[in-house]
C-alpha positions as CSV (number, residue, x, y, z in Angstrom):
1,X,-12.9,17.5,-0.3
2,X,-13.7,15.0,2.4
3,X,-17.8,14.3,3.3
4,X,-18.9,15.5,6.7
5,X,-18.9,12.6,9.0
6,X,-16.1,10.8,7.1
7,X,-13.2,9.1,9.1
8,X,-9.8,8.2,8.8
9,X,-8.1,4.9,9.0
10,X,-4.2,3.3,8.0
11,X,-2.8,1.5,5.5
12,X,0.3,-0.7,6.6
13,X,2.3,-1.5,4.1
14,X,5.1,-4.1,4.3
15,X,7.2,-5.0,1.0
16,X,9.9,-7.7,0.1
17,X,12.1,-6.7,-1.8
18,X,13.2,-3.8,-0.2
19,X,12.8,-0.4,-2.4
20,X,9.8,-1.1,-4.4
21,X,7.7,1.6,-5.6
22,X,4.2,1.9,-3.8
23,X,1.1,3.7,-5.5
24,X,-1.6,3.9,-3.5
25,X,-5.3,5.4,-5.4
26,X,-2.9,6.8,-8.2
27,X,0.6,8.6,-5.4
28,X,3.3,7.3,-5.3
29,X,5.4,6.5,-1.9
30,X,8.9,5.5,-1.9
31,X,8.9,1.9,-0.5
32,X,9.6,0.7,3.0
33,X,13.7,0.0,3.0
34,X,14.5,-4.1,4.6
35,X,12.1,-4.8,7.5
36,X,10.6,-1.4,7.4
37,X,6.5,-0.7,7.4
38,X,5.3,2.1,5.2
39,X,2.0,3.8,7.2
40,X,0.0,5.8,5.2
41,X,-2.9,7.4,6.8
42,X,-5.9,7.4,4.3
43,X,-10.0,8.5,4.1
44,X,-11.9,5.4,4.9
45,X,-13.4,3.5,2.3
46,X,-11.8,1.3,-0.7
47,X,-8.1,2.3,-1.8
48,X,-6.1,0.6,-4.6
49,X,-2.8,-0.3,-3.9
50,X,-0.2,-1.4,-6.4
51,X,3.6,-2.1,-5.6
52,X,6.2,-2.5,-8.2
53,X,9.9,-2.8,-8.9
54,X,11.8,-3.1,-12.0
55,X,12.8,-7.2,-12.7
56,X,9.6,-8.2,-10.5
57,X,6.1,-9.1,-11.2
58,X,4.0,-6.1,-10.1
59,X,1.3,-6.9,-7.7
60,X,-2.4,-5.0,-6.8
61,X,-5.2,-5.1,-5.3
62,X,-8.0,-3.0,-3.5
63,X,-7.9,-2.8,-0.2
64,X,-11.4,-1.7,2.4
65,X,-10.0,1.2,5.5
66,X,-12.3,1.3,8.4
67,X,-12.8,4.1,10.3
68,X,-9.8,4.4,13.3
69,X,-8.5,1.1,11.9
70,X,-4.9,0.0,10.1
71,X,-5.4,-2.2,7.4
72,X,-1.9,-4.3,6.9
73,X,-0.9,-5.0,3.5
74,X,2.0,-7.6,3.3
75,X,3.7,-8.4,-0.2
76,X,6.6,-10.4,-1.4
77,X,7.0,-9.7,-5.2
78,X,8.4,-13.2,-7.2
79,X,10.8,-11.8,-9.9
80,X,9.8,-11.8,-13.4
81,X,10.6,-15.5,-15.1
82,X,9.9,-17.4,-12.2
């Protein structure tokens, strides 16, 4: 349940490659497809975001949503053995 007073912000995700899997605070989204964004409206406050696709190092990290802001996230994953 959200606290009184609490606002809303966006995350903007962008992913390379194409198709990755994108878990944000523990939900998973179907990645954005080529140039595609993924915008995902979420409480403001700290949110962890983790992309991964099979064959490619996964990446995280932990991302700080204002309140009526968008927060762009922007990952190219190197393939594994790189």
């Amino acid at each position: 349940m959200a606290e009184q007073g609490q606002g809303f912000g966006s995350l903007v995700i962008r992913v390379q490659p194409a198709g990755a899997d994108v878990v944000i605070d523990g939900e998973r989204w179907q990645g954005p497809e080529g140039s595609e964004r993924l915008v995902v409206q979420v409480s403001e406050g700290s949110h962890r975001v983790e992309v991964r696709k099979e064959g490619y190092v996964p990446f995280s990290t932990t991302v700080k949503v204002r309140n009526g802001e968008t927060a762009p996230v922007n990952v190219s994953l190197p393939p594994k053995g790189q």
